[in-house]
PDB file of N, CA, C and O in Angstrom:
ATOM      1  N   UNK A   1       0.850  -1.174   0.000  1.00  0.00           N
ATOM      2  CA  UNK A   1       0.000   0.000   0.000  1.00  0.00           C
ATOM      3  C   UNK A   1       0.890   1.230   0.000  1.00  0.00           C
ATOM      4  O   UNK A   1       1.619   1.327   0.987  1.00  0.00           O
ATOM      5  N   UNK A   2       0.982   2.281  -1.002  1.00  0.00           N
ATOM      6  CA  UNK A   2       1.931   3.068  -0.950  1.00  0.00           C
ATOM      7  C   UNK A   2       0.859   4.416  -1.046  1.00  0.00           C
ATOM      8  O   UNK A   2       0.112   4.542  -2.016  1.00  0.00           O
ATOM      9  N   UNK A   3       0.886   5.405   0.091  1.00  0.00           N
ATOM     10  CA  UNK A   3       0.419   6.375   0.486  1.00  0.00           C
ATOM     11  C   UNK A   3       1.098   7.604  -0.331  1.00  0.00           C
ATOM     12  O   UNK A   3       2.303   7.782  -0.152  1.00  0.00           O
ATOM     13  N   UNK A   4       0.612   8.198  -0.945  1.00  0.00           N
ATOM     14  CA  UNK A   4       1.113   9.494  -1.362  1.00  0.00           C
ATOM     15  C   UNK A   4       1.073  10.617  -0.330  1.00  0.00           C
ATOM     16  O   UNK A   4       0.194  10.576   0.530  1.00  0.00           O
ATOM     17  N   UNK A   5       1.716  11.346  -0.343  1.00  0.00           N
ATOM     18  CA  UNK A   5       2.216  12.116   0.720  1.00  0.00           C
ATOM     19  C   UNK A   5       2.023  13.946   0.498  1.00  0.00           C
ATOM     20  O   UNK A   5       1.890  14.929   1.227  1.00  0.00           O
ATOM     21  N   UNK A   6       2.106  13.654  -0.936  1.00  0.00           N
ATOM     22  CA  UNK A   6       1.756  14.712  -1.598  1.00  0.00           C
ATOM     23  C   UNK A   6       0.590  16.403  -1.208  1.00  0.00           C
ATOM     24  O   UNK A   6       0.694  17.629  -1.258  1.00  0.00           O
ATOM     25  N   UNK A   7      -0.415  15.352  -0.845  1.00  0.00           N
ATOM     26  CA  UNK A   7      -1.744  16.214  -0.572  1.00  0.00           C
ATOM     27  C   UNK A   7      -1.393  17.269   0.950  1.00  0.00           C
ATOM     28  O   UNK A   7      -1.743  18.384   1.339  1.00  0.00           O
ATOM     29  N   UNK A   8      -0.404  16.022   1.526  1.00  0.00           N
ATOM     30  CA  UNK A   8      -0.612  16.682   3.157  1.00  0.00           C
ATOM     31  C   UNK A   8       1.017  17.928   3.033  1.00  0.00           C
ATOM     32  O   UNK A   8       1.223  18.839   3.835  1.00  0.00           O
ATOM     33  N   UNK A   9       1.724  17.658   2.098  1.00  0.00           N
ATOM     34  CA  UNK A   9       2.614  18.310   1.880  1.00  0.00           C
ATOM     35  C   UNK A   9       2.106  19.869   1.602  1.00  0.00           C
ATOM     36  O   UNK A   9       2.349  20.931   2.175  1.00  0.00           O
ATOM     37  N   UNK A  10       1.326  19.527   0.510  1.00  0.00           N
ATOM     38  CA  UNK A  10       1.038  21.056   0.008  1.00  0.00           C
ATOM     39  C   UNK A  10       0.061  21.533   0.749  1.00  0.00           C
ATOM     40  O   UNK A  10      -0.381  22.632   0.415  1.00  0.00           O
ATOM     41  N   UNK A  11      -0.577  20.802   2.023  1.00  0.00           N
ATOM     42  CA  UNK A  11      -1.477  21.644   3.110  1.00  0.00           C
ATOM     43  C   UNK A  11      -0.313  22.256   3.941  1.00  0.00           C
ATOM     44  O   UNK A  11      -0.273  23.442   4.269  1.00  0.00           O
ATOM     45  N   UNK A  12       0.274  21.675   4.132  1.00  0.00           N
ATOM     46  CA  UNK A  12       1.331  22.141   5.434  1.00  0.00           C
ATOM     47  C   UNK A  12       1.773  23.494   4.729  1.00  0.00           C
ATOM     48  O   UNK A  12       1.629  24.639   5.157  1.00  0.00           O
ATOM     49  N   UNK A  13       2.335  23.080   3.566  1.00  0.00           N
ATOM     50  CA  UNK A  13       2.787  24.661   2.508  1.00  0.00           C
ATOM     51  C   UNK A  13       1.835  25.396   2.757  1.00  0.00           C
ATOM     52  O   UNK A  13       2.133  26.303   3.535  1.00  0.00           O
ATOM     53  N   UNK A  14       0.580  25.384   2.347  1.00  0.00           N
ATOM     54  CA  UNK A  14      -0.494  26.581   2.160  1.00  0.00           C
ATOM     55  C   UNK A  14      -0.456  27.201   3.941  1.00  0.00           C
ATOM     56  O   UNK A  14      -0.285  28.388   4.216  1.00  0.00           O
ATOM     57  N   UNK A  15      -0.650  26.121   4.956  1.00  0.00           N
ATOM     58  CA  UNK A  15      -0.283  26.877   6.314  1.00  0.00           C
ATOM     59  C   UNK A  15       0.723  27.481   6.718  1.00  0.00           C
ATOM     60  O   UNK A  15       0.655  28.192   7.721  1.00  0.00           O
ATOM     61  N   UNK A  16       1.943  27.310   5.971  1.00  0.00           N
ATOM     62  CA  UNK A  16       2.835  28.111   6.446  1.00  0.00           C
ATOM     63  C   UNK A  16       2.856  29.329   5.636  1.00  0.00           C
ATOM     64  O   UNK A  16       3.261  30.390   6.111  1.00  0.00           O
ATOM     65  N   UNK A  17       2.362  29.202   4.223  1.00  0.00           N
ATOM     66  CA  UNK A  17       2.356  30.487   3.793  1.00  0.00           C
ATOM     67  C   UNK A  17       1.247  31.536   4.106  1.00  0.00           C
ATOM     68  O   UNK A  17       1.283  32.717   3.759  1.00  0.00           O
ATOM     69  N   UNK A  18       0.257  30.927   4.815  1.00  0.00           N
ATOM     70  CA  UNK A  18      -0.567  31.634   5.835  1.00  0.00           C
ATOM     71  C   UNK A  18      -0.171  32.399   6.762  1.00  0.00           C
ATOM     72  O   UNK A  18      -0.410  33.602   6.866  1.00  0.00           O
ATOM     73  N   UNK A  19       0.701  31.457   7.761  1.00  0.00           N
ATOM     74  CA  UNK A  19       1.114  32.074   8.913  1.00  0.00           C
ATOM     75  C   UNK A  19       2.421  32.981   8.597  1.00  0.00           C
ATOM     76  O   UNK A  19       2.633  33.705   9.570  1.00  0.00           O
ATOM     77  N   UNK A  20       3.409  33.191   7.516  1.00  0.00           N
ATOM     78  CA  UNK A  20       3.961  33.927   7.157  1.00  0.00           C
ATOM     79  C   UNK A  20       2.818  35.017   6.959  1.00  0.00           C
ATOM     80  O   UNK A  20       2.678  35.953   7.746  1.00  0.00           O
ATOM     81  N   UNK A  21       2.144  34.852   6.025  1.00  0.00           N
ATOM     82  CA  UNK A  21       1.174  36.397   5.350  1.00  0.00           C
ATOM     83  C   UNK A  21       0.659  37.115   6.980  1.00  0.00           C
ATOM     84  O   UNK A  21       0.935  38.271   7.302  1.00  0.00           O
ATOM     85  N   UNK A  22      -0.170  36.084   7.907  1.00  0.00           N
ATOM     86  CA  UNK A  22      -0.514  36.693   9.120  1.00  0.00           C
ATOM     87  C   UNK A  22       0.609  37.594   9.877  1.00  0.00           C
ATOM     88  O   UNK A  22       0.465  38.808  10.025  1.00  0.00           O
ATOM     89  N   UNK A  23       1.625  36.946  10.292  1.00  0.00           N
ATOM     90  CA  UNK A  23       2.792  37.231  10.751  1.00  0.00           C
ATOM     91  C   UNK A  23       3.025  38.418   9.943  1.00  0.00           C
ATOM     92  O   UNK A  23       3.031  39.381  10.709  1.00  0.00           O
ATOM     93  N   UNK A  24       3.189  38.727   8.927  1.00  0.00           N
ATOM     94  CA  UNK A  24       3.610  40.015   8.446  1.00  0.00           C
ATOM     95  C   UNK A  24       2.270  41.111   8.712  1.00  0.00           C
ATOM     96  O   UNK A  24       2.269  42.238   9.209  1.00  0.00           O
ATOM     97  N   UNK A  25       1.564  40.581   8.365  1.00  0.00           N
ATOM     98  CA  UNK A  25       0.070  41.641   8.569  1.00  0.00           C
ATOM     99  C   UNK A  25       0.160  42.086  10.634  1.00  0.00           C
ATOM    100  O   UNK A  25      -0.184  43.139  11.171  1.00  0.00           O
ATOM    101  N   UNK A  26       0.624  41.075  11.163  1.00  0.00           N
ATOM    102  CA  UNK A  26       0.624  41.555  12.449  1.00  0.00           C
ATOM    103  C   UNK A  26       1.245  42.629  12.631  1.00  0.00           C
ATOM    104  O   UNK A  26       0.786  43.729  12.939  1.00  0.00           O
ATOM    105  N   UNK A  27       2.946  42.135  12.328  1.00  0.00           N
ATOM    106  CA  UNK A  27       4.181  43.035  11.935  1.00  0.00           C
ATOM    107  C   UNK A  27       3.541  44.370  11.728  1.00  0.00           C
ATOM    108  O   UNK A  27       3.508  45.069  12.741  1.00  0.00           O
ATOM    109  N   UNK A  28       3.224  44.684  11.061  1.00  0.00           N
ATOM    110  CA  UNK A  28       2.852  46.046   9.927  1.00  0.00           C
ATOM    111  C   UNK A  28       1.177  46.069  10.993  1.00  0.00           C
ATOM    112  O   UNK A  28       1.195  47.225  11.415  1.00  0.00           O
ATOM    113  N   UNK A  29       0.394  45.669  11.339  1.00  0.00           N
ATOM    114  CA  UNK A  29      -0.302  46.396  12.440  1.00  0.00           C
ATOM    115  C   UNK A  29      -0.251  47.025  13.820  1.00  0.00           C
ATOM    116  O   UNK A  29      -0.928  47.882  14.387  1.00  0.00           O
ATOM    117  N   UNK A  30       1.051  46.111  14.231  1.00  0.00           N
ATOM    118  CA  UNK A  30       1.954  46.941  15.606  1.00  0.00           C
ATOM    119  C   UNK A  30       2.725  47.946  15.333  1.00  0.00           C
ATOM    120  O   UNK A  30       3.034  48.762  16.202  1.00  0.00           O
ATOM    121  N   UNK A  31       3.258  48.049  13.735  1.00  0.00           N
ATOM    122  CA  UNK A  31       3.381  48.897  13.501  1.00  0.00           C
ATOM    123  C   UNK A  31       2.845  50.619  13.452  1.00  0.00           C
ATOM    124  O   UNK A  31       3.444  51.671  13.675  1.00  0.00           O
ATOM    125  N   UNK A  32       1.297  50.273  13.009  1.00  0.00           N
ATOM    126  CA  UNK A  32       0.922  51.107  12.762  1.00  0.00           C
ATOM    127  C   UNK A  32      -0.242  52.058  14.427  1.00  0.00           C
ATOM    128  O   UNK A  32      -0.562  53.181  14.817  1.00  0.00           O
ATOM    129  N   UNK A  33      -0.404  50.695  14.774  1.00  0.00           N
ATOM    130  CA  UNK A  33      -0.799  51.446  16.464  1.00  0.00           C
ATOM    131  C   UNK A  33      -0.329  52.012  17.409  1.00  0.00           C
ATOM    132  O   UNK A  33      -0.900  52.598  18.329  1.00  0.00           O
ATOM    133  N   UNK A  34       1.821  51.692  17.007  1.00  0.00           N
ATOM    134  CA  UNK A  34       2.367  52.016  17.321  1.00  0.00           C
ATOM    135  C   UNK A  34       2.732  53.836  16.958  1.00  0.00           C
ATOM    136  O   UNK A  34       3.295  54.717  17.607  1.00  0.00           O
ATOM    137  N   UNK A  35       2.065  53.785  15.560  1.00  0.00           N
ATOM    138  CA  UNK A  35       2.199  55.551  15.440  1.00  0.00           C
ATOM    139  C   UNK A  35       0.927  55.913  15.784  1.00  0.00           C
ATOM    140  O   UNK A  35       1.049  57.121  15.989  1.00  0.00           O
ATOM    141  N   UNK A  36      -0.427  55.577  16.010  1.00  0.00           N
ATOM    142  CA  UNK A  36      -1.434  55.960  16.305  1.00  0.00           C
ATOM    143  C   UNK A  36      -1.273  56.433  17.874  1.00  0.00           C
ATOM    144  O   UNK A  36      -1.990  57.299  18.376  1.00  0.00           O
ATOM    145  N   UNK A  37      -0.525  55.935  18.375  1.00  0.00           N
ATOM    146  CA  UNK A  37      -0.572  56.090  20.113  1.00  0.00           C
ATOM    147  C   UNK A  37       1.013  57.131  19.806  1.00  0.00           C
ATOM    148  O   UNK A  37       0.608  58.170  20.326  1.00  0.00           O
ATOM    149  N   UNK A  38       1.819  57.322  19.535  1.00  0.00           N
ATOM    150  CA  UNK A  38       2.034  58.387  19.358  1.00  0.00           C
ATOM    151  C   UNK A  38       1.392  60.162  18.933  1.00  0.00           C
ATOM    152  O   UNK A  38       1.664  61.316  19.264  1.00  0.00           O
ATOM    153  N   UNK A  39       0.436  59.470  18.036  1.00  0.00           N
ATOM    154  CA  UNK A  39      -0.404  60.352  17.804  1.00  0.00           C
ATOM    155  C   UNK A  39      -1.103  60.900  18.504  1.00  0.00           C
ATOM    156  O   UNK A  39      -1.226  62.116  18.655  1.00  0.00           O
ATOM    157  N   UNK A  40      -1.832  59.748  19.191  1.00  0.00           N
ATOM    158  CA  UNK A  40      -2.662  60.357  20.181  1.00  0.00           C
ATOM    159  C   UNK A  40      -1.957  61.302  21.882  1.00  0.00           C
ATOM    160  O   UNK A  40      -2.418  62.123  22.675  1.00  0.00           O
ATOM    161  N   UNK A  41      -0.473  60.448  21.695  1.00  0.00           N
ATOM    162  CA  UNK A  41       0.023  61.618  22.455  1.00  0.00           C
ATOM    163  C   UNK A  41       0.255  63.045  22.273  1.00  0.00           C
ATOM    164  O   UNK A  41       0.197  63.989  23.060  1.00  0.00           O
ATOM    165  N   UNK A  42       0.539  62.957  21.012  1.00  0.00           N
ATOM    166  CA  UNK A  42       0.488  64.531  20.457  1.00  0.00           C
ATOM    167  C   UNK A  42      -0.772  65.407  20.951  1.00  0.00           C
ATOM    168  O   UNK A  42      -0.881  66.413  21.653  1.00  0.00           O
ATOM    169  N   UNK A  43      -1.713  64.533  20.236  1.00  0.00           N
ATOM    170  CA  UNK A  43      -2.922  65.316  20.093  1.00  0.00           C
ATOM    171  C   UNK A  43      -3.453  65.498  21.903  1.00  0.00           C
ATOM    172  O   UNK A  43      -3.862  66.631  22.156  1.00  0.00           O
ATOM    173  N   UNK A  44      -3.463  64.584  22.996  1.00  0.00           N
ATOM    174  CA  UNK A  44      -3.142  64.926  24.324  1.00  0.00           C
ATOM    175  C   UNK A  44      -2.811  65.700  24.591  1.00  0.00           C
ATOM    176  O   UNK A  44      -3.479  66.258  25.462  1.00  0.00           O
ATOM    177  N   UNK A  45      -1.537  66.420  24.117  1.00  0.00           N
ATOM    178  CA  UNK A  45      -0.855  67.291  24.837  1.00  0.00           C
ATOM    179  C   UNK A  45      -0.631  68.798  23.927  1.00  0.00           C
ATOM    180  O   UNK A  45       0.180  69.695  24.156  1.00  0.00           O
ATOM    181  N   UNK A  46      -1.686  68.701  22.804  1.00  0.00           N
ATOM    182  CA  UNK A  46      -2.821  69.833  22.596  1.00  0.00           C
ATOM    183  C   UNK A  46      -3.604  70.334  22.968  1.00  0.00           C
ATOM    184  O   UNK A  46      -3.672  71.562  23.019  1.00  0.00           O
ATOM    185  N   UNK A  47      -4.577  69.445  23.408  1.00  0.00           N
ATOM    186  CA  UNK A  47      -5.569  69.342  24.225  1.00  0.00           C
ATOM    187  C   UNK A  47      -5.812  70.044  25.714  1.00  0.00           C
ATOM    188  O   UNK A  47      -6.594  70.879  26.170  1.00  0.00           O
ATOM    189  N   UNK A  48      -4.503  69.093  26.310  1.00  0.00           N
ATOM    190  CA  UNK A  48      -4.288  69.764  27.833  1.00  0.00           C
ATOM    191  C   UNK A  48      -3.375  71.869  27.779  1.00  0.00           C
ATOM    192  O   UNK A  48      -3.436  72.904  28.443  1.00  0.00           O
ATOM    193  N   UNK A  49      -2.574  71.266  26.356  1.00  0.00           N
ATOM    194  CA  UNK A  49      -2.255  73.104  26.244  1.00  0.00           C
ATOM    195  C   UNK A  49      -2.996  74.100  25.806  1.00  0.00           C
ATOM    196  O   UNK A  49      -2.772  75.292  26.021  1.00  0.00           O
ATOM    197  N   UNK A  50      -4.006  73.591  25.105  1.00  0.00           N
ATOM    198  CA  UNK A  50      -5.369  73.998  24.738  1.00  0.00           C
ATOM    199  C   UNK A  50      -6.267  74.708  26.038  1.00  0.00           C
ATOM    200  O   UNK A  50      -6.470  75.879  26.362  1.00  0.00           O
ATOM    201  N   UNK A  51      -6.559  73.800  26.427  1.00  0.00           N
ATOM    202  CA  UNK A  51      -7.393  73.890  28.007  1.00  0.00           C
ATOM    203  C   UNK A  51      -6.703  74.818  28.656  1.00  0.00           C
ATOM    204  O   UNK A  51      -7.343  75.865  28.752  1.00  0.00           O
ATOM    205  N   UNK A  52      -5.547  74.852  29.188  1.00  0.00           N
ATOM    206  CA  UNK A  52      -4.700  75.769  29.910  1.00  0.00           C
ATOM    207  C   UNK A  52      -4.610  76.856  29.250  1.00  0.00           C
ATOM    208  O   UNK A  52      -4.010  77.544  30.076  1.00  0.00           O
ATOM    209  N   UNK A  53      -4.757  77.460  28.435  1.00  0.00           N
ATOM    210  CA  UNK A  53      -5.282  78.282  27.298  1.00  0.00           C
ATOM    211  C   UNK A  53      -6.140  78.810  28.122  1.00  0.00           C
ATOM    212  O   UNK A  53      -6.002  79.719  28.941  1.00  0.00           O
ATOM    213  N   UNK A  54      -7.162  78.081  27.804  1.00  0.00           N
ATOM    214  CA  UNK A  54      -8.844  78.661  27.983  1.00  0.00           C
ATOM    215  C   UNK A  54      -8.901  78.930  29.352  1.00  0.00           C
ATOM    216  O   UNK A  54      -9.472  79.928  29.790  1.00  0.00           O
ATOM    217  N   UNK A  55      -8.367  78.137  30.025  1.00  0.00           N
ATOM    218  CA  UNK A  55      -8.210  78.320  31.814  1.00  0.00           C
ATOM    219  C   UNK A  55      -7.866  80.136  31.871  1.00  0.00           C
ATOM    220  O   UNK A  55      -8.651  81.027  32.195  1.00  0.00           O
ATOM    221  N   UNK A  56      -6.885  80.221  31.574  1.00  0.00           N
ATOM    222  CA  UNK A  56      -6.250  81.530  31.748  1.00  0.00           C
ATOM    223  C   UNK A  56      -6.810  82.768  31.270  1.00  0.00           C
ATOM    224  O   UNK A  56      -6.802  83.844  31.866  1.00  0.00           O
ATOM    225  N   UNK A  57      -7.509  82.403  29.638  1.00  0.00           N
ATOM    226  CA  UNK A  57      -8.129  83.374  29.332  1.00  0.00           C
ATOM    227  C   UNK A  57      -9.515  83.727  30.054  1.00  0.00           C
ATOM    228  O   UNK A  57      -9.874  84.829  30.471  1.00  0.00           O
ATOM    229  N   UNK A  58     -10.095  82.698  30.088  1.00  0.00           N
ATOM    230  CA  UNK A  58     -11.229  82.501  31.416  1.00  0.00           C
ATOM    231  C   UNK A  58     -10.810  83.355  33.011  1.00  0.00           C
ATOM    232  O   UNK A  58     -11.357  84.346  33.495  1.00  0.00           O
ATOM    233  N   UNK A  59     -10.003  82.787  33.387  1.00  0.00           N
ATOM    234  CA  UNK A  59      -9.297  83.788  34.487  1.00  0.00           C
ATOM    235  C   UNK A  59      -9.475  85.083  33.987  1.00  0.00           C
ATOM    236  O   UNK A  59     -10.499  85.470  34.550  1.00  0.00           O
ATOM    237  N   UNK A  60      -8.934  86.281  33.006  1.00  0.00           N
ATOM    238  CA  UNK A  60      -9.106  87.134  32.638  1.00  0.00           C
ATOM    239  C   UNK A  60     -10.696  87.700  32.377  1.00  0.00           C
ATOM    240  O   UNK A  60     -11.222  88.741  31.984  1.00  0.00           O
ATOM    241  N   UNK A  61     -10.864  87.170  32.561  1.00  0.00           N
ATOM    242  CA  UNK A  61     -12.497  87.572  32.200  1.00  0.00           C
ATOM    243  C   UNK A  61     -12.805  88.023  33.258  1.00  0.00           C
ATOM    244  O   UNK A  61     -12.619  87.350  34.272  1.00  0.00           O
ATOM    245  N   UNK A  62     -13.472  89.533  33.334  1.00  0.00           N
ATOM    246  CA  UNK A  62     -14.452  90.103  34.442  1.00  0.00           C
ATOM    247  C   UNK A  62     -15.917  89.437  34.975  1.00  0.00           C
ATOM    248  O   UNK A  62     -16.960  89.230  34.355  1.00  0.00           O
ATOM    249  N   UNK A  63     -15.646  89.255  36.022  1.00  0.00           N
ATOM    250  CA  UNK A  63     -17.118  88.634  36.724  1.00  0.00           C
ATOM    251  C   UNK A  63     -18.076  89.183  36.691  1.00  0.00           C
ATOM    252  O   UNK A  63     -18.097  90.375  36.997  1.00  0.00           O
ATOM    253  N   UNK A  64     -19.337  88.445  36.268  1.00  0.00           N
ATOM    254  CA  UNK A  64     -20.647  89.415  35.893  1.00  0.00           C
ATOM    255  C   UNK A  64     -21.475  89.431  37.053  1.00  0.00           C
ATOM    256  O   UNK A  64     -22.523  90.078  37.056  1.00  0.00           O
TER     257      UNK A  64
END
């Protein structure tokens, strides 16, 4: 009885070229949350200089 081997070969291929494609798509999504959370630090620390802004100009304002 001689089993060909063939079929389970080229499954194992198609899974690894899966988990390569995933693996890179991960890659390149930590990537990119990784500049989003930079971003959002930026934009944080607009925000809070923003506010401190308004704080102060608010301070200036005559009481009615």
């Amino acid at each position: 009885m001689s089993v060909s081997l063939d079929p389970l070969e080229r499954k194992v291929d198609q899974i690894l070229a899966v988990c390569a494609s995933l693996r890179g798509e991960n890659q390149a999504l930590r990537a990119h949350v990784a500049g989003l959370e930079v971003e959002k630090a930026a934009l944080a620390l607009k925000i809070d200089t923003t506010r401190e802004r308004l704080e102060a100009l608010m301070a200036r304002l005559p009481e009615e």
